[in-house]
N, C-alpha and C positions, 0 to 999 in steps of 0.2 A: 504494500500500500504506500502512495504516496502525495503527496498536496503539494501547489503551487500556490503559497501564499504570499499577499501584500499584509505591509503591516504599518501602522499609524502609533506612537507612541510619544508620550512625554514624560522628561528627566527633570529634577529638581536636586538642588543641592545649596546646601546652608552650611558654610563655614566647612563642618567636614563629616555631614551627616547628608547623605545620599539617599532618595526616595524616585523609583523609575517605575513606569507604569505601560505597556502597551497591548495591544488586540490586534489581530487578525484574520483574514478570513480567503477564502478561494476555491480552487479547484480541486479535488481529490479525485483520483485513479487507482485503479489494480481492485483487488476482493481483500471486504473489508473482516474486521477480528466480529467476532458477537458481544463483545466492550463495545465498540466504534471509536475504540483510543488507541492511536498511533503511538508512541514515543512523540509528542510533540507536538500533536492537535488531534483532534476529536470530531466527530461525523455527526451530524447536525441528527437528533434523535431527541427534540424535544415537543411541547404542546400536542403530543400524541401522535408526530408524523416523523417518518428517516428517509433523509436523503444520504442515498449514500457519493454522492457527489461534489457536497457542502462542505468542508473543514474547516475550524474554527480554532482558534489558541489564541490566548492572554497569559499574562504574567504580572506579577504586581512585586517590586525588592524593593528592601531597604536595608543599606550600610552604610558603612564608615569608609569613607576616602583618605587614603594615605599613598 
């Protein structure tokens, strides 16, 4: 399985505390797991409907900058 994703995201950072936030979404190809979790996005299987076509991932970190 594999996806062609865009991704939009935004980084914030205060003196040396780091907070980074992003989502993405796209194309998914090949035969999917019965999870719909890749290592790294997930297969649109919500509000009662699957596409196995949709792949989706976010991420939300925070650390310390050194």
């Amino acid at each position: 399985m594999g996806a062609l994703l865009g991704t939009v995201g935004y980084q914030y950072v205060y003196k040396r505390f780091l907070a980074d936030a992003w989502v993405g979404g796209g194309y998914a190809f090949g035969t999917p797991a019965e999870t719909y979790y890749h290592h790294g996005f997930e297969l649109w299987h919500w509000f009662n409907m699957v596409n196995t076509n949709l792949a989706m991932s976010f991420s939300i970190r925070m650390g310390i900058c050194f």
